[in-house]
C-alpha positions as CSV (number, residue, x, y, z in Angstrom):
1,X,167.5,-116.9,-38.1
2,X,170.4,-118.8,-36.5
3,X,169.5,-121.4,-33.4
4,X,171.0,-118.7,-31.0
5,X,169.0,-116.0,-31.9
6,X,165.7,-118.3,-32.2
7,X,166.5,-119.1,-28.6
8,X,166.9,-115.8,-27.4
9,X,163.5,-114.6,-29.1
10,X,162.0,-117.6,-27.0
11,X,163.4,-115.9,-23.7
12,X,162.3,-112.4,-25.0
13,X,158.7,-113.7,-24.7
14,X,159.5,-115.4,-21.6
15,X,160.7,-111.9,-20.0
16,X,157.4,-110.1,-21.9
17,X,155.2,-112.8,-19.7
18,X,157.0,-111.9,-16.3
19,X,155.2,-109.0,-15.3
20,X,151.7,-110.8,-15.9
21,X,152.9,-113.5,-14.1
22,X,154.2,-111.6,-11.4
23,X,150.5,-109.4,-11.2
24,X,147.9,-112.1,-11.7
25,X,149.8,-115.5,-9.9
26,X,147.0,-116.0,-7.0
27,X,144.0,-114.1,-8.8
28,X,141.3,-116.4,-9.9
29,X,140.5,-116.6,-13.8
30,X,137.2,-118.4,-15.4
31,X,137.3,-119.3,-18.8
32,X,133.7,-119.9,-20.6
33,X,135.0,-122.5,-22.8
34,X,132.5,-123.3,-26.5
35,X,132.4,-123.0,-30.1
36,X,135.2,-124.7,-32.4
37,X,137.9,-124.9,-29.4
38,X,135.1,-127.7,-28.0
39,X,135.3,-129.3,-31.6
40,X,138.9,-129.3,-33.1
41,X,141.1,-131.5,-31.5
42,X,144.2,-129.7,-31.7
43,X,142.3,-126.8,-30.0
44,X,141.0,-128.8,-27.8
45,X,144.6,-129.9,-26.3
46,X,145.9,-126.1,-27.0
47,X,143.1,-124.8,-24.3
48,X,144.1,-127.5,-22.2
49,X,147.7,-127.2,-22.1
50,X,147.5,-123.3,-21.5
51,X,145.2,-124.5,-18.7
52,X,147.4,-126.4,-17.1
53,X,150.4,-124.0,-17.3
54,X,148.0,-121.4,-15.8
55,X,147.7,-123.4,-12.7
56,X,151.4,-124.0,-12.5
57,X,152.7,-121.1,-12.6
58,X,150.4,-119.9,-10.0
59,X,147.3,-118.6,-11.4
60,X,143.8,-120.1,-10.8
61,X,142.2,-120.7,-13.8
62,X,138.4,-122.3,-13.6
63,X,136.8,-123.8,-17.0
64,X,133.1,-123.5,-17.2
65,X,131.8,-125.8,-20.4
66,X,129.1,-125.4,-22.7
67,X,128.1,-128.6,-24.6
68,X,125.1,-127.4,-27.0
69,X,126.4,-129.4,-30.2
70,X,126.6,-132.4,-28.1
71,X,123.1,-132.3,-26.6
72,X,122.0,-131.7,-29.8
73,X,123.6,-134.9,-31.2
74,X,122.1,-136.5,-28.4
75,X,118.7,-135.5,-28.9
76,X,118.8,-136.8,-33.0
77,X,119.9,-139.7,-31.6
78,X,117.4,-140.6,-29.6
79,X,114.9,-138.6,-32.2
80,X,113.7,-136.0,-29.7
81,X,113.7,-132.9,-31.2
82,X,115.3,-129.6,-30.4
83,X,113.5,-126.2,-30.4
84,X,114.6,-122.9,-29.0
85,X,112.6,-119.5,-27.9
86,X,114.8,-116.8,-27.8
87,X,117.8,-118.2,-28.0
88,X,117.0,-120.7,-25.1
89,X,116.3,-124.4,-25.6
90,X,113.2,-125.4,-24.5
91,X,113.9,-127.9,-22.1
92,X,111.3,-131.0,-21.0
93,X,111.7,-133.9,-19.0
94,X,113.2,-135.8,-21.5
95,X,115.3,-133.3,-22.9
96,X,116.4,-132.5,-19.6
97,X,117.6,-136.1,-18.6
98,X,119.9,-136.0,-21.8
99,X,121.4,-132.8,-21.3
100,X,122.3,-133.8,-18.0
101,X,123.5,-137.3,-19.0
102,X,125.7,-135.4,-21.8
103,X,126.8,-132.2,-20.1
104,X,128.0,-133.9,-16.9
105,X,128.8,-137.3,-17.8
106,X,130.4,-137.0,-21.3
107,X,131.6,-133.7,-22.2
108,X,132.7,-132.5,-18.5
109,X,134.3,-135.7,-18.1
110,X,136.4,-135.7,-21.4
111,X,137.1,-132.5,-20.5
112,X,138.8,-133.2,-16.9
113,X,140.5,-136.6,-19.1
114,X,142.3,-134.4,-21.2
115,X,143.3,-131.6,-18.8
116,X,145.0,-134.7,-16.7
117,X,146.2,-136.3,-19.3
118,X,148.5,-132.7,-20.1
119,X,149.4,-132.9,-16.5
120,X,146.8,-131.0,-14.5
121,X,144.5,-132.1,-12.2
122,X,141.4,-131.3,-12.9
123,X,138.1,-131.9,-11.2
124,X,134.5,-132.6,-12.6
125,X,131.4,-130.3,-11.3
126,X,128.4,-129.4,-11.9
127,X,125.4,-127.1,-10.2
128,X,124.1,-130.0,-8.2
129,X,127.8,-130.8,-6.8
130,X,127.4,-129.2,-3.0
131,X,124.8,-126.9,-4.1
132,X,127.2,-125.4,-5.9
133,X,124.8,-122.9,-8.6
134,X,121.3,-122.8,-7.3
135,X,118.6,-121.4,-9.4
136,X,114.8,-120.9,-9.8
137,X,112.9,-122.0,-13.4
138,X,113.4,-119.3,-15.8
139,X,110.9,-117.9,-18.3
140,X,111.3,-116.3,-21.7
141,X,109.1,-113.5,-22.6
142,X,107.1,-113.9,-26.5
143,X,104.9,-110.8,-27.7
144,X,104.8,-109.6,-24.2
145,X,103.8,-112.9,-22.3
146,X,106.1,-114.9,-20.1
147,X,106.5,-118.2,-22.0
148,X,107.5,-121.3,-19.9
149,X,110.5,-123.2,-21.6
150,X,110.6,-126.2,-19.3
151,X,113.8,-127.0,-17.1
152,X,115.7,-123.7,-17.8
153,X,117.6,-122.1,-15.1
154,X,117.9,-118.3,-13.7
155,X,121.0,-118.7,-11.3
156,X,119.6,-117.4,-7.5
157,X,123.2,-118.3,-5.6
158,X,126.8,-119.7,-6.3
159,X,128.3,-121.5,-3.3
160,X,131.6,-120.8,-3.8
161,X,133.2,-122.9,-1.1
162,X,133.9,-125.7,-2.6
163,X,135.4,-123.8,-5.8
164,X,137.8,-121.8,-3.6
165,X,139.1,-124.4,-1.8
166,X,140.3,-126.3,-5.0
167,X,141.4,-123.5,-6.7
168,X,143.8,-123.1,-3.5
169,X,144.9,-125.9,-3.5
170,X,146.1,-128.1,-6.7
171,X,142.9,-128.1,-8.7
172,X,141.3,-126.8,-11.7
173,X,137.5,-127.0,-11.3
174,X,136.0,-128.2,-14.7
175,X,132.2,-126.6,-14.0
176,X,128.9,-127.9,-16.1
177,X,126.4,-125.5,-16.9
178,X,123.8,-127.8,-14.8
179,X,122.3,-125.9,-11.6
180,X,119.8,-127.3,-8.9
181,X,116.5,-125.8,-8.0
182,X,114.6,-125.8,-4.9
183,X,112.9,-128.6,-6.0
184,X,115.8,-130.5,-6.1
185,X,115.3,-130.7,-10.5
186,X,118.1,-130.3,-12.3
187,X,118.2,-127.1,-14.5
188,X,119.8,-126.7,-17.3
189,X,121.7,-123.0,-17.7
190,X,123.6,-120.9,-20.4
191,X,127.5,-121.6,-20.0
192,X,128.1,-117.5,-20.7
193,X,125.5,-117.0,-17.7
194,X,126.8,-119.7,-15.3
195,X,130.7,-118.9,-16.3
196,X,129.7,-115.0,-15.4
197,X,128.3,-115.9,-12.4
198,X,131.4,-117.9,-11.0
199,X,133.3,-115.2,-12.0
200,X,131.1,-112.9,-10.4
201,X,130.9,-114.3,-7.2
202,X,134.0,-115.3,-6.8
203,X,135.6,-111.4,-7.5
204,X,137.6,-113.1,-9.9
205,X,140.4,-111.4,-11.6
206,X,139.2,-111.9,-15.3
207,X,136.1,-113.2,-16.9
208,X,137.3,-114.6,-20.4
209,X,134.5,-116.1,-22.9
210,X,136.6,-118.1,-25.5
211,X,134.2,-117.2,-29.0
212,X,134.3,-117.9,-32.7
213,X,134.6,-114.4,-33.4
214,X,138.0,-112.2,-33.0
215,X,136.1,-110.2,-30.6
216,X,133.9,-106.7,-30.9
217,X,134.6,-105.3,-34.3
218,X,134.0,-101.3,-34.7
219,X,133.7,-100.3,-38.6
220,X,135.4,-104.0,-39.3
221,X,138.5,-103.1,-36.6
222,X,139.0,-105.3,-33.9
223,X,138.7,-103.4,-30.9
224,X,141.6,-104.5,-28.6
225,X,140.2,-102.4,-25.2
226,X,137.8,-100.9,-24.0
227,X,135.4,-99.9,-21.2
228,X,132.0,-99.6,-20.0
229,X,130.9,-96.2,-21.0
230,X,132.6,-96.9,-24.8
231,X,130.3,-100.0,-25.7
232,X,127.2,-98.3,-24.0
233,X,127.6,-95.7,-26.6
234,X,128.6,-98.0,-29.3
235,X,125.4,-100.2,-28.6
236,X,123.0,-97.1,-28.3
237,X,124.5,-95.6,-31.9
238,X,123.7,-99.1,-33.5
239,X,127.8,-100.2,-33.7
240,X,127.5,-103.6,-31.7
241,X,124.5,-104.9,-32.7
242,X,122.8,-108.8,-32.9
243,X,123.9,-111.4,-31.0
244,X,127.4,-110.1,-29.5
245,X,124.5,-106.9,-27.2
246,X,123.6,-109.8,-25.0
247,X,127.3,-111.1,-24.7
248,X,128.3,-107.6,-23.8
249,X,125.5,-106.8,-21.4
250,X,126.7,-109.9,-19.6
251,X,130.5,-108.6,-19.2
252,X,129.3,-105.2,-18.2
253,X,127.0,-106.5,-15.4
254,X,130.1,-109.1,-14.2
255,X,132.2,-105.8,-14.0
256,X,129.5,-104.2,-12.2
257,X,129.6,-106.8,-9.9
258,X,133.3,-107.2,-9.3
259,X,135.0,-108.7,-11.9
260,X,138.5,-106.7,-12.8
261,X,138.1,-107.2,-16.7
262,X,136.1,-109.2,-19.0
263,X,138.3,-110.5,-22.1
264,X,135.9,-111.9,-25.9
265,X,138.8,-113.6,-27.4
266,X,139.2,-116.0,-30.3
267,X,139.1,-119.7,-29.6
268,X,139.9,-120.9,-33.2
269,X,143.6,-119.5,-32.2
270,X,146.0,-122.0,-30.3
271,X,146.9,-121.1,-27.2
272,X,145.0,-118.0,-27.0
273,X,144.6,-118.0,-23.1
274,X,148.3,-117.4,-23.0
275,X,148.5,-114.6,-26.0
276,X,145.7,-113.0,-24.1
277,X,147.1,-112.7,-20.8
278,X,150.7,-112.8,-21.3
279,X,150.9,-110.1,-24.3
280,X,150.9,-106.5,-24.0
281,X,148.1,-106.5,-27.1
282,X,146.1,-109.5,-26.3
283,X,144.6,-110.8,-29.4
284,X,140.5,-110.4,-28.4
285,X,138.7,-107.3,-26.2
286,X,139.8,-106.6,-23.2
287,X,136.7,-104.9,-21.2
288,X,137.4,-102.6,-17.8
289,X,134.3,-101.0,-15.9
290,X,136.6,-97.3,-16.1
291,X,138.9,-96.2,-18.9
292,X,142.5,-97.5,-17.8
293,X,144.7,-94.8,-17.9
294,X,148.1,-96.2,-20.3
């Protein structure tokens, strides 16, 4: 392939980006951003620079951050160990103090460094920040008795003010899963949870969880779309099974609540916010509440 012709392939994808351009500049996008795109640098500035393009060619993206790895660092390092029920981390007073110290004042703030540094301008949150995710203390349920696991989080309210009035303007909110409770404790909450219930509350456009997985596999296929009455069955006959039921539970109830779709894509991919969105294919699961009629 000539220079010419490698230039015009680069404006064929530009044109093949146009119409979702066109259809979602405006519309609000949250991205739950874990897993190995937290971890490897050059994913890290990949995320980051799709980001930022995002927001300037007039979509408004919002990142919501986990930061388990991190806090888990932190914890060996100040030889307080970590133990989980159900998936949760149980969460004392201690624990709870380095969570926050890590989750709001290292990783979110790394994250907003970088997302600046590629040119956007990003802005650090968290739960506490205006009231922004309130909750009430969670509890986990062990051989049918409710189990208290400390300062964990079940969200109650999301004030959204605050988020829409960046995300109008120049901004990209950078969220920490961190919410406040009526006792005025910090609580810490699951990023998939707090980034569904931005989404959620917001109406937003899509809800995309960046995963290390390519996204719901049927008989080792990726599946590429689908809907809600699909992966009901497909859960019921035993198909999606283990840890990825919960993560699809959680997209069916933000599509039940509003959300247009709900995307499980790949983050070990670079840039693969913009081959999601911009592609006719996508390269993860593309979830819609009703089967979209091609």
């Amino acid at each position: 392939m000539n220079d010419m012709e490698l230039l015009i392939k680069k404006a064929g994808i530009l044109i093949e980006a146009l119409p979702y351009i066109q259809t979602f500049a405006g519309k609000t996008i949250v991205v739950k951003y874990g897993g190995n795109a937290m971890i490897n640098e050059s994913l890290k500035n990949a995320v980051m620079e799709d980001l930022t393009l995002l927001k300037y060619i007039g979509l408004n993206p919002i990142l919501v951050h986990g930061g388990g790895p991190d806090i888990t660092g932190a914890l060996k390092a100040h030889r307080v160990e970590s133990k989980f029920i159900n998936g949760l981390r149980v969460t004392d007073e201690q624990t709870m103090e380095i969570a926050q110290m890590v989750l709001v004042g290292k990783t979110n703030k790394e994250i907003v460094a970088l997302l600046n540094q590629k040119g956007g301008r990003a802005v650090g949150l968290c739960g506490i920040d205006g009231n922004l995710i309130e909750c009430e203390k969670c509890f986990t349920e062990v051989d049918g008795k409710q189990q208290d696991i400390g300062y964990v989080g079940q969200i109650t309210k999301v004030n959204t003010k605050i988020l829409k009035h960046m995300t109008q303007d120049e901004y990209i909110p950078v969220v920490a899963p961190i919410g406040i409770g009526p006792d005025g404790h910090s609580y810490n909450i699951n990023a998939d949870t707090v980034a569904s219930a931005v989404a959620t509350h917001l109406h937003a456009e899509k809800l995309i969880m960046l995963t290390d997985v390519e996204g719901i596999q049927v008989n080792g296929e990726l599946l590429y779309y689908s809907h809600k009455k699909e992966l009901l069955n497909l859960i019921s006959q035993g198909v999606i099974t283990g840890g990825m039921i919960p993560k699809v539970s959680g997209c069916l109830e933000a599509l039940d609540q509003g959300v247009g779709s709900v995307h499980i894509i790949d983050g070990r991919i670079p840039h693969c916010l913009l081959l999601e969105i911009f592609t006719k294919s996508g390269i993860g699961t593309m979830i819609e509440k009703e089967p979209h009629k091609f």
